[in-house]
Structure formats: structure tokens, C-alpha cells
C-alpha positions as CSV (number, residue, x, y, z in Angstrom):
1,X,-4.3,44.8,-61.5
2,X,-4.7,41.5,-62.6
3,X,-4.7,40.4,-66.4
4,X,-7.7,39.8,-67.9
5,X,-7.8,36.3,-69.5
6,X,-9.3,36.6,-72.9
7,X,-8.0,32.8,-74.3
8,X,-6.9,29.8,-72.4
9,X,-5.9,26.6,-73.7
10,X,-3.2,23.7,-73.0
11,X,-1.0,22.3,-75.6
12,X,0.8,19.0,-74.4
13,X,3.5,18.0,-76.7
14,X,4.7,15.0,-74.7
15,X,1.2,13.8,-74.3
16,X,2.0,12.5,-70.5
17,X,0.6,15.2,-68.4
18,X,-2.9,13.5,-66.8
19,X,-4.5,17.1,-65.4
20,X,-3.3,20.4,-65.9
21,X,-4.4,23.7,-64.6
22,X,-4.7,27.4,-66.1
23,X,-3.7,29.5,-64.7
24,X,-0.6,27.2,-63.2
25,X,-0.3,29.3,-60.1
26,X,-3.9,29.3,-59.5
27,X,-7.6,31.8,-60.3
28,X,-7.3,33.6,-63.0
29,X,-9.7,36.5,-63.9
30,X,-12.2,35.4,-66.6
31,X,-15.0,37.6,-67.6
32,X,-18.4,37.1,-70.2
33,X,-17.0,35.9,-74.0
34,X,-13.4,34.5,-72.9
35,X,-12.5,31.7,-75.4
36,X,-11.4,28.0,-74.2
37,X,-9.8,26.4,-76.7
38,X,-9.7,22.4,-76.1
39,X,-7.4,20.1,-77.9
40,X,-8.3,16.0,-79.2
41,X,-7.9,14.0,-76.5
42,X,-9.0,16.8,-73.6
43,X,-11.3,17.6,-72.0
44,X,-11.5,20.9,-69.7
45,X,-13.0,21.6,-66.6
46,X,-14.2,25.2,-65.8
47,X,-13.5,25.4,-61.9
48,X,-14.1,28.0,-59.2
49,X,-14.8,28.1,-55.5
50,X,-13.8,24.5,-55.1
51,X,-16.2,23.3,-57.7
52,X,-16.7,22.3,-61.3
53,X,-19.0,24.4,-63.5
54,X,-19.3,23.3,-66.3
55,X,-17.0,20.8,-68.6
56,X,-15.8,21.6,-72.4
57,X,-15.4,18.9,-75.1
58,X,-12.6,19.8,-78.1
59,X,-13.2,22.6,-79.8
60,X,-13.2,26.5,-79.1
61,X,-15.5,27.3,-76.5
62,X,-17.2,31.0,-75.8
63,X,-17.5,31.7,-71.4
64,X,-21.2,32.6,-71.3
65,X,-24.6,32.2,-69.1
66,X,-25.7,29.7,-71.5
67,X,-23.4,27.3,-71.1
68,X,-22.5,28.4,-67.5
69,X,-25.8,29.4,-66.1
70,X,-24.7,29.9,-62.7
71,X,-22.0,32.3,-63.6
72,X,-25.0,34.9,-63.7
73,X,-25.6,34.6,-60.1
74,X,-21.8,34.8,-59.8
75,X,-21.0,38.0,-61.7
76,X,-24.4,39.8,-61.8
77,X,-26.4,40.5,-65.2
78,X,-26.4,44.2,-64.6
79,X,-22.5,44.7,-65.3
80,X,-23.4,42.9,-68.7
81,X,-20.2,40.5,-68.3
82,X,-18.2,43.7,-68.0
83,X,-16.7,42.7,-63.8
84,X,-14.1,39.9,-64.0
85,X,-14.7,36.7,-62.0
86,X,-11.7,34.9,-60.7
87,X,-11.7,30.8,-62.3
88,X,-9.5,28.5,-63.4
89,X,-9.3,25.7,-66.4
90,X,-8.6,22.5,-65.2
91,X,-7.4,20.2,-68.6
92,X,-7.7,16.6,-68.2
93,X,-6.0,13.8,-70.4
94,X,-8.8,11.6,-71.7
95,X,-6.0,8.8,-73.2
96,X,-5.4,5.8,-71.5
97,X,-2.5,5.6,-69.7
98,X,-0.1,2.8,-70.0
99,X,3.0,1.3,-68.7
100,X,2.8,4.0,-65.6
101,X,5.4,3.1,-62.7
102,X,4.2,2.2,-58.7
103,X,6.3,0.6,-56.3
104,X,7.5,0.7,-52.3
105,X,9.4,3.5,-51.6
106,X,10.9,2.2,-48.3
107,X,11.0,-1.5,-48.0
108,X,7.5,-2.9,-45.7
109,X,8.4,-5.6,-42.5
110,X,5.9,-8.8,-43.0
111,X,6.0,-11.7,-40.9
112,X,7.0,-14.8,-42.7
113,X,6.1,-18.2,-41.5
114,X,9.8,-19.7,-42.4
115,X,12.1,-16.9,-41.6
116,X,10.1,-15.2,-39.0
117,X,10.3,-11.1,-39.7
118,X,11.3,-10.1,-43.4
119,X,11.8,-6.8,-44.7
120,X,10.8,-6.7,-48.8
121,X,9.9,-3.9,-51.8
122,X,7.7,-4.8,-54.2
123,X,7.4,-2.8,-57.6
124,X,5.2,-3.3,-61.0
125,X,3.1,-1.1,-63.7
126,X,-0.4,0.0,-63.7
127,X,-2.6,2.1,-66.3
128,X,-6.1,3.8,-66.1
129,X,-8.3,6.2,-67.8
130,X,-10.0,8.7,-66.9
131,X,-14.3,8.1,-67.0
132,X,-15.8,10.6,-65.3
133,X,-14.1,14.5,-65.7
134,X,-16.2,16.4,-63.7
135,X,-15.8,13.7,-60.8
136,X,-12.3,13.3,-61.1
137,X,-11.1,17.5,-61.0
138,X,-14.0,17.4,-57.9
139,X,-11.9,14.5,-55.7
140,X,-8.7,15.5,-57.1
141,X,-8.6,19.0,-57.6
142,X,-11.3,20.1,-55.5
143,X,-10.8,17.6,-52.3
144,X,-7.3,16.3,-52.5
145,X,-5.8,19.7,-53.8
146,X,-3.4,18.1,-56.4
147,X,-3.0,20.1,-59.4
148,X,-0.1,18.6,-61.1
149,X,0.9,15.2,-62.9
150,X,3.5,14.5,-60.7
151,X,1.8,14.8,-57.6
152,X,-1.0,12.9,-58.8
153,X,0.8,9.8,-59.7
154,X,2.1,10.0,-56.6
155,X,-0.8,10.0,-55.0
156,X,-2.3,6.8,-57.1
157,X,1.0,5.1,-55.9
158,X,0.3,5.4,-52.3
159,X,-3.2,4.2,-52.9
160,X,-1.9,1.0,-55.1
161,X,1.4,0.5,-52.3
162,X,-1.5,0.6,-48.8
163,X,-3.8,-1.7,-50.6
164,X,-1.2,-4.6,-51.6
165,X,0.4,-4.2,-48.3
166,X,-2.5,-5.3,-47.0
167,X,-3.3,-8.2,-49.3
168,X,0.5,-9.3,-48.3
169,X,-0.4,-9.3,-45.1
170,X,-3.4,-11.7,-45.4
171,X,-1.8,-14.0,-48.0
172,X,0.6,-15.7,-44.9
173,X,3.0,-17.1,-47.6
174,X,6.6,-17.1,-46.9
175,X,8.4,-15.1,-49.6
176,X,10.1,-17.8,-50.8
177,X,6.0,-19.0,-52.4
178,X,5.7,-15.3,-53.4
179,X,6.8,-15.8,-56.9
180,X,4.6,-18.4,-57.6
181,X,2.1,-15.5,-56.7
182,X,1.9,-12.5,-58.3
183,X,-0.7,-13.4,-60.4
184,X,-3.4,-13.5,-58.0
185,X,-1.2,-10.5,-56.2
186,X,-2.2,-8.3,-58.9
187,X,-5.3,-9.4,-59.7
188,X,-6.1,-9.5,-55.5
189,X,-5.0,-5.7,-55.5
190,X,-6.9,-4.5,-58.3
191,X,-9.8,-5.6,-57.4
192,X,-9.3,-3.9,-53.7
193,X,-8.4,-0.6,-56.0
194,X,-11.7,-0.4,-58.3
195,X,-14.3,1.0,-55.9
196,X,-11.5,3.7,-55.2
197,X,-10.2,4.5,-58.3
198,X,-13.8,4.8,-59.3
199,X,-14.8,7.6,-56.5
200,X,-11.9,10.0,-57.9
201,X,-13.4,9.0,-61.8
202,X,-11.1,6.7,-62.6
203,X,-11.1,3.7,-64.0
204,X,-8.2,0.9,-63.0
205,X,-7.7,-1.1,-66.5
206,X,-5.0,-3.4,-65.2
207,X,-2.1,-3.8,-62.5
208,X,0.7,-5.9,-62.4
209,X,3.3,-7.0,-60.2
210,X,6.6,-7.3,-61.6
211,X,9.0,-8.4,-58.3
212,X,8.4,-8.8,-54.8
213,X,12.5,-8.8,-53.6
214,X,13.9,-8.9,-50.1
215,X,16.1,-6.6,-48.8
216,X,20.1,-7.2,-48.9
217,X,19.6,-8.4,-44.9
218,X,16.9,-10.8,-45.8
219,X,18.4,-12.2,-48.6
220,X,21.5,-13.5,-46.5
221,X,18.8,-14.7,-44.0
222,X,17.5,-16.6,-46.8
223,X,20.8,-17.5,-48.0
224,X,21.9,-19.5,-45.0
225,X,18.7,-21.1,-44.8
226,X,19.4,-22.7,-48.0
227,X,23.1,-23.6,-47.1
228,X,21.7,-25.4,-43.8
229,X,19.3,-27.2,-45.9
230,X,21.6,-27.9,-48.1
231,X,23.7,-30.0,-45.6
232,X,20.8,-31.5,-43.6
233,X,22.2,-31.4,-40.7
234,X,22.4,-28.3,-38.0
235,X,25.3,-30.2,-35.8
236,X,27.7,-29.6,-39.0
237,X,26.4,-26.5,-39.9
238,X,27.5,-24.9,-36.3
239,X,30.7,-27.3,-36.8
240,X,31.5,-26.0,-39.7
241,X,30.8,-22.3,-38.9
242,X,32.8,-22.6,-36.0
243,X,35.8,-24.3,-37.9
244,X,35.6,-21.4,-40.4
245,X,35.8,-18.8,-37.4
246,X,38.4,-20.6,-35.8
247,X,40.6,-20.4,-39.7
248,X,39.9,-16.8,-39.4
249,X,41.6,-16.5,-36.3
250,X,44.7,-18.6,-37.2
251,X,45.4,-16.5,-40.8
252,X,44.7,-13.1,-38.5
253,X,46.6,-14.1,-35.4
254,X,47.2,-10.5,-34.2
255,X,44.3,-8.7,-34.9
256,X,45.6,-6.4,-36.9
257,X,47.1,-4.7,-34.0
258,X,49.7,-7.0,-32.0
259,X,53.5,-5.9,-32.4
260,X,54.5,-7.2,-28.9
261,X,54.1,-10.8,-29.6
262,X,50.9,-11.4,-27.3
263,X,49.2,-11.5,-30.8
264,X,51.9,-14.6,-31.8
265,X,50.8,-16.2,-28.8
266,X,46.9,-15.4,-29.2
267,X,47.8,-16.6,-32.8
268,X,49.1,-20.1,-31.6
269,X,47.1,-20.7,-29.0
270,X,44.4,-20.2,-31.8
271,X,45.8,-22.7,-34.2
272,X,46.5,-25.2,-31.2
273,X,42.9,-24.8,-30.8
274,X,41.8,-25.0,-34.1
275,X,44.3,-27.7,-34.4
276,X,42.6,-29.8,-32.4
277,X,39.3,-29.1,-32.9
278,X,39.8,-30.3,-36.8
279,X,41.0,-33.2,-35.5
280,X,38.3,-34.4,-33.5
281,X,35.6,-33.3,-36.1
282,X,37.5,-35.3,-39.1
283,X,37.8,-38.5,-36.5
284,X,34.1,-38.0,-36.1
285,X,33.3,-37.5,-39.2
286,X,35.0,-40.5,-40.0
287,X,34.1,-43.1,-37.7
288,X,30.8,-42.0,-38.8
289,X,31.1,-42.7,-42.5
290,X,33.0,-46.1,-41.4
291,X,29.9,-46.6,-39.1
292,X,27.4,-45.6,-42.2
293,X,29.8,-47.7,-44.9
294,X,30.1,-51.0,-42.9
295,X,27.8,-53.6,-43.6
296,X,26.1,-55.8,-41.1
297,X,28.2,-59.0,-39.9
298,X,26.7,-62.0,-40.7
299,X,24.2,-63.8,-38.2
300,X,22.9,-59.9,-36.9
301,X,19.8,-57.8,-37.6
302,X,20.3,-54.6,-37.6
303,X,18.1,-52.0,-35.4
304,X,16.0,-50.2,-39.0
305,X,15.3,-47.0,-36.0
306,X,19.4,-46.8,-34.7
307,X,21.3,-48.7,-36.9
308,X,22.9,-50.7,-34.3
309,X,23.7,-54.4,-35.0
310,X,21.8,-56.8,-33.1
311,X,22.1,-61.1,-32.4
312,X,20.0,-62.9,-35.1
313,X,17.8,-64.0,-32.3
314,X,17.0,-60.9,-30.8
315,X,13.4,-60.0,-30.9
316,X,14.5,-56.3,-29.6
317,X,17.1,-53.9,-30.5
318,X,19.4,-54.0,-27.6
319,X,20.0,-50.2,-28.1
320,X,16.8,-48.5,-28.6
321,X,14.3,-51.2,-28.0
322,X,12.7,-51.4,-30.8
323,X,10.7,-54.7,-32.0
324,X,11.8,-56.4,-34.6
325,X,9.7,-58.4,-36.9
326,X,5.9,-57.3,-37.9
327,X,4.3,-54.5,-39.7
328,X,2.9,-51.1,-39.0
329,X,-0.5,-50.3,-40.1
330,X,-1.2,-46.8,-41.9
331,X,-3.9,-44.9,-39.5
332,X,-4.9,-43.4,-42.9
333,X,-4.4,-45.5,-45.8
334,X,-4.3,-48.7,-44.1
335,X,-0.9,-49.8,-45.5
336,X,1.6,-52.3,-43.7
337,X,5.1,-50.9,-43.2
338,X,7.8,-52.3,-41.7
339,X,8.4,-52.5,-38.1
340,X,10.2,-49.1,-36.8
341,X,9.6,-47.4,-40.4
342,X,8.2,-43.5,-39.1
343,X,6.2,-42.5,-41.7
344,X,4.1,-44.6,-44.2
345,X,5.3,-45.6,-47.5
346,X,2.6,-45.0,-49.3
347,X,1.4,-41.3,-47.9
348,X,4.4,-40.5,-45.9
349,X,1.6,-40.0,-43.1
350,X,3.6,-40.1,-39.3
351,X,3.4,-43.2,-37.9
């Protein structure tokens, strides 16, 4: 037979549990005159069938009709409050709580205008209070069958992580502008979060995001990006990836593996290769710094779209065509440029 539950009450001594029910493992029998003992800072829920009764302020607190009038229709007056009733005590945390944790559990894809498809995680902090007690052990307790902290705040997590995935989704930024961001990130999500927070009795008092960081393969993506930027120029970049490649090959010849000398010759052939193919890339490298460093001859115009030196009389660059002498006019500010400039000193508008 079941124990008969004469006192129930909740004593929190870390102060960090949001709801809490008593019994833990679920109904408890209750009967007419059983004490509820509520702490500062509580509130208590009397809950059966999948709905709240009644709710307790602190202070101790006497299980009758009076106060529970529908518990007469429950039990039946003619037993006096003698017949037990099976109930539970849901205690809720009326504090607000601070500094509490959310953030992506498994990094979310996002398509980035720059670096095409991205995989990031995002984490920051949160806190709420609880406004309405009765509402929020109805939605949580009642609908969402949560009973514990843990798997509450797991809970407000997914709500906080679907809502700013979708506001990620509609910003369009690359995540290299994210940081600039997460500002109106935050504000953006809790704002999405209020009417929701609100229908489980909550109320959102702030959210904020803390870092919004690509994953290890998205990084080097973003890594290389800025090393080609870096050297302005993609025909060197593949150069100079390939010379690498080739070095590799020449300080490896073997493979790791070769004992029979086809990995010497694989090895020389490789450095014959690589050899050459350093050559040719310093020669061009430079005739073109000779080409960039020399100065025009005297009695020639040189071509301001190709560089190439042209007679003093010509009216047209003999290489690319293009007319000497004149101005360009701005189509949007109107100002003259010189002839063959491509974009507009002034606006840097295409011209």
C-alpha cells in the first residue's frame, strides 16, 4: 500500500533547480489536511490528472475544499477526507535566472555568399523568469511532460538554437560580416523567442550571442581565401601550390616505400621536373618585374590599359588598341578620367 503523504515540501540548497516535482517518481497519495510547506522564492503547484489545481504562495499550506474546491468532486464528501487521492507538488523557482548556457550541439550547414556552403556553431547566454506558474507547470509539465531542470533547459535550448538558425538563414551575410553582427543576432532572436517563451509562462529578459565560429574545415577554407587575397593573383597562387607539391615530392622521393631504386628514379625525375619548373617561373617572374621596373624610353607613350610602349605619334596603342589622348566621362558623377582609366576616380563607378 502506498504511503500516505502527510507533508511535502522542497528545500533547494543550490538555488539552481527551475521546477521540481514531489513525489520525484511521480502521484503521490494525498488525502484532506496534508501540509505543503513552501519556501521564499517558490511557488508550488498542486497538480493531478494533467492539470493544475490550485497554486501555493510561501508559507505552510493545509490540502482542503476551501482552497481546492474541486478536490470535493474528486474524493467525495461522504468519506470526510478519509480516501486518499493520488497528486503531486510541482515547486517552481520564482528567481530570475542568469548567466544560463545555450548553444549548437552539432555544427548547422548555411550557405555563404563568399565561400559557398559553410558549416558553423554558435553559442551565448540567456536568462528568464518565470511570470505565470500555473501556465508554465500546464505547458511544461502538463503538455511537454518535463519534470526536471535538466531536461527543461534543454528544452529552452532547442527553442533558442531553431529560432537563430533561422534568422541566420535570412541575414545572407558571409560569416566573415558575422561578427560585426551579433548584436542585432541577439536582439533578432529574442524577439522571435518572446511570444513563445510567453505561452509556457515565461518571460525571456535577455539573450546574447557570444561567438558564431566555423568549423576546423571551414576555417582552412577561409584560410586560403585570405592567402589568395593576400597575393592578388590566382596564376601564382596555383604556381606556387604546385611548386610546393612538387618540393614535396623531391624531399620524399620514394614514397616512403621504394627500396629497389624505382623510388631514386621517381625521386629524380621529380627534381628534374621541379628543377625546371622553378626555373621557368623565376625567369618569368623576373622578366616581369624587369617589364614592371623599366621606365618608358624617351619619345614613347605608354598604353595606361597594357602597358606596352608605344611611338610618340601614335594616336592608338599598337597592342590593345586603345585611344590615347581624351577623357572619360563618369555616367554617374559626371567626372573626366583619363582615357583607358576602368573605373572613375572619384566613385570608383565601372567605366
Amino acid at each position: 500500500m502506498a504511503r500516505i503523504i502527510d507533508v511535502v515540501e522542497f528545500l533547494d540548497n543550490t538555488g539552481n533547480e527551475i521546477v521540481h516535482r514531489e513525489p520525484p517518481d511521480g502521484p503521490g497519495d494525498f488525502r484532506l489536511g496534508s501540509q505543503v510547506i513552501v519556501r521564499q522564492s517558490q511557488t508550488a503547484v498542486f497538480f493531478r490528472d494533467g492539470k493544475a489545481l490550485d497554486t501555493f504562495g510561501p508559507g505552510r499550506h493545509t490540502i482542503t475544499t476551501a482552497n481546492i474546491p474541486i478536490l470535493a468532486s474528486i474524493i467525495g464528501l461522504a468519506t470526510s477526507g478519509k480516501s486518499p487521492f493520488p497528486a503531486e507538488v510541482v515547486f517552481v523557482n520564482m528567481k530570475e535566472f542568469l548567466d544560463q548556457k545555450w548553444g549548437t550541439p552539432e555544427p548547422i550547414a548555411f550557405r555563404d555568399p563568399e565561400l559557398n556552403m559553410v558549416r558553423l556553431r554558435s553559442f551565448g547566454v540567456f536568462s528568464f523568469v518565470v511570470k505565470d506558474p500555473s501556465l508554465f507547470v500546464n505547458g511544461i509539465v502538463g503538455q511537454q511532460g518535463i519534470y526536471t531542470t535538466s531536461a527543461l533547459e534543454n528544452y529552452l535550448r532547442s527553442m533558442i538554437i531553431a529560432k537563430m538558425t533561422d534568422l541566420l538563414g535570412e541575414q545572407k551575410k558571409s560569416v566573415l560580416d558575422l561578427p560585426s553582427l551579433y548584436s542585432e543576432i541577439g536582439a533578432g532572436t529574442k524577439a522571435q523567442l518572446t511570444d513563445d517563451f510567453a505561452a509556457i509562462g515565461l518571460n525571456l529578459k535577455a539573450l546574447y550571442v557570444n561567438a558564431i565560429t566555423p568549423t576546423d574545415e571551414t576555417a582552412k577554407a577561409i584560410d586560403e581565401r585570405a592567402a589568395m587575397g593576400a597575393l592578388g593573383d590566382m596564376d601564382k597562387y596555383l604556381k606556387f601550390k604546385a611548386a610546393r607539391a612538387m618540393g614535396d615530392a623531391a624531399v620524399n622521393p620514394g614514397g616512403g616505400g621504394a627500396a629497389n631504386g624505382l623510388g631514386l628514379g621517381v625521386g629524380l625525375g621529380a627534381g628534374a621536373g621541379l628543377g625546371a619548373g622553378l626555373a621557368g617561373m623565376m625567369a618569368q617572374a623576373m622578366q616581369g618585374a624587369q617589364q614592371s621596373a623599366a621606365k618608358p624610353a624617351a619619345g614613347t607613350i605608354v598604353c595606361p590599359n597594357c602597358n606596352t610602349a608605344n611611338p610618340a605619334s601614335a594616336k592608338f596603342c599598337n597592342s590593345c588598341g586603345t585611344k590615347f589622348g581624351g577623357t572619360v566621362k563618369c555616367p554617374t558623377c559626371g567626372t573626366e578620367n583619363p582615357a583607358g582609366a576602368k573605373f572613375c576616380s572619384n566613385d570608383g563607378t565601372k567605366l
